[in-house]
Structures are given as C-alpha cells and as structure tokens.
C-alpha positions, 0 to 999 in steps of 0.5 A: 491485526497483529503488528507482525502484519502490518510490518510487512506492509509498511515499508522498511525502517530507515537504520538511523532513526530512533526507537521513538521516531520509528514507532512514530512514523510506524504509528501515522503509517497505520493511521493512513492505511487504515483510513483513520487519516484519509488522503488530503486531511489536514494534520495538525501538530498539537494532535499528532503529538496528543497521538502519538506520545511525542513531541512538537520537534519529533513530530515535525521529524516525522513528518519529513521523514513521510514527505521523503517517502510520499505519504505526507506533503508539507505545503508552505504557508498551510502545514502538513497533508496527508498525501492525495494521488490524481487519477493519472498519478495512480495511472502512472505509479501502477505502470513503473510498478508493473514493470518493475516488478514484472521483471523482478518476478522473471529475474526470480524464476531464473534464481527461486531456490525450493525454500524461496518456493515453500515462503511463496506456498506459506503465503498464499496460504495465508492470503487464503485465511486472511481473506476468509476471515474477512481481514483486509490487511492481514491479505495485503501484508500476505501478498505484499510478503510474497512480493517481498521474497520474489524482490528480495531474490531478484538480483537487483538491489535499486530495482527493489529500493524503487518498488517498495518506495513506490508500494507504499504511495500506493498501500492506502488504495489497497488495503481499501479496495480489498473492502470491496467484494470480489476483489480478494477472491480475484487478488487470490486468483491472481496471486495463484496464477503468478505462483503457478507460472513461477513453479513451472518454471516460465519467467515469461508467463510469471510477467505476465501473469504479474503484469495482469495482477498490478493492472486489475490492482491499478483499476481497484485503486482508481475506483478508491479514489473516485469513491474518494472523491466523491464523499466529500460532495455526497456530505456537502450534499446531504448537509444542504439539504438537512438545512433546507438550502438546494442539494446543488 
C-alpha cells in the first residue's frame, strides 16, 4: 500500500499542525482503518508513544486532534478509545452523506471541465486494478479520489468541509467491507454508473446513481458492524468452552 494511497483516503491535514504531529495523526489513522486498532479498544498512552516515536505530551495532541475529527473519543475518568458507530449512527451519517454528495455530483455535472473528466476515467481505472489485485485500500483511495474531484468542483466550499469530515467516521467500515467478496465488483459498478450519468450530462441520473452507491456502501458498513459485534462473544464463547464452563 503505497502512502500516495492512503493520503487520499485520510482526510486533509490541518496547516497548523506540526510535521511530528501530522505524521502522527497520519500514523494512528492507518492503524484504525486497517483494523490494526479496532472500533471501542482502549488506547493506552506509553504504547502509543512506543508507536508512534513520540511523546507522552504530543500524544495527548494527537489525540484531541482525532477527537475533533471523531475517530477517537476521550472518555472521563477511563482515557482514550477508538471511536465505535451504533447501528443508527451509521444509518444516519450514510444518510447526511448521500445527500450531500448527491448534490455535490449534480452541482459537478453542471461545471465538470474535459480534464476533471479524464481525472474521473484515471480513477476508475485504478479502482479497476486495485480491485483486481485484491487491494482493499488502494480501491477506497480510488473512489475516495474520484469523490475528491467531483467535491473539489462542486462550488460549495462547507458542502465539501462536512462530507470529508463525515467520510472519515466512516473509512473503517469501508476499507473492511471491500474484504468481503462481491462487494468491490459492485462498488466498480456502481462507480460506472455515476461516471456514465456525469458524462451524459444528466445531473439528475448522476444523483441518483450516487445516492444508489452510498445506500449499498451504508448496507455493507452496517453488516461490518455487526460482524463487529459479534466477535467479541464468538471469543467469549470458544474461551468457555476451551475451559470447560457452558458456551452461555
């Protein structure tokens, strides 16, 4: 997975922050959307800092800066966590993002230049390979890349603020869905669909088309979570019964 990659799946760097601090922050955000850290573990400081090179102080910056952003939640009088969505939060998040970027791709229709086109054919192109070569994240930072032109053109500056803040909650269950077979052929198709509406010049059949794609996406995310879920009692279940006590 090359950095180039992740960059465009990982929401833009805030200006202010330092080279350390933006490495850092760059460095827990893989380690989240690769699984490495999972949704509700505990994070605990001395090994972040072992992690991460840095320390005990521009850890604890790091981690308000992923509180602001949603990935990480800093409950009192227990520490850091990496954030957990409910079965309605993803529900509604997947809701305010299909909106907003349905609108965005109609807006986009209307101002698309032939280059912004040709950025859109390039990335499909390397959705395509990435799902060929089996590469999870390589797919998500091509469709993210593709979203990433249509946002960029779409006129409306907040619009684009609030969607890549509400895309990154969401990266996690993504990048893991993407595992599943079936689900990046029909992300690809999907992903034509949108491309195809936007090249004929019908904004409303680009929305829909988007609308279509976030509400399979929201579907896969909610199957992640449950699955999720899950694992910690199938665990709870075969170390019962590995010590001879009943599975429930």
């Amino acid at each position: 997975m090359k950095k180039s990659d992740l960059d465009k799946i990982l929401p833009r760097p805030t200006s202010q922050l330092t080279k350390v601090l933006d490495q850092a922050v760059s460095r827990l955000r893989t380690m989240i959307m690769t699984g490495q850290l999972q949704p509700g573990q505990k994070l605990v400081e001395a090994e972040l800092c072992e992690e991460l090179s840095i320390s005990r102080a521009s850890v604890r910056e790091v981690l308000r800066i992923m509180e602001k952003q949603r990935l990480i939640e800093l409950i009192p009088n227990r520490g850091p966590f990496v954030a957990k969505l409910g079965w309605g939060e993803i529900e509604d998040i997947h809701d305010v993002w299909a909106m907003l970027t349905g609108e965005a791709v109609y807006r986009f229709v209307e101002r698309a230049q032939a280059q912004d086109l040709e950025t859109i054919r390039l990335a499909v192109g390397k959705l395509q390979d990435a799902l060929k070569n089996e590469e999870e994240l390589a797919q998500l930072a091509a469709t993210n890349e593709l979203f990433g032109v249509i946002l960029d053109h779409c006129g409306n500056q907040v619009l684009v603020e609030i969607v890549y803040s509400l895309v990154s909650r969401l990266n996690f269950l993504r990048a893991q869905a993407l595992r599943y077979e079936g689900w990046g052929h029909l992300c690809l198709h999907e992903i034509r669909e949108i491309v195809a509406a936007i090249e004929a010049k019908n904004p409303l059949a680009a929305r829909d088309a988007t609308r279509r794609h976030i509400d399979s996406a929201c579907a896969a995310a909610k199957q992640v979570a449950l699955l999720a879920d899950a694992q910690p009692q199938v665990r709870r279940a075969v170390s019962r019964t590995r010590s001879g006590r009943p599975a429930s």
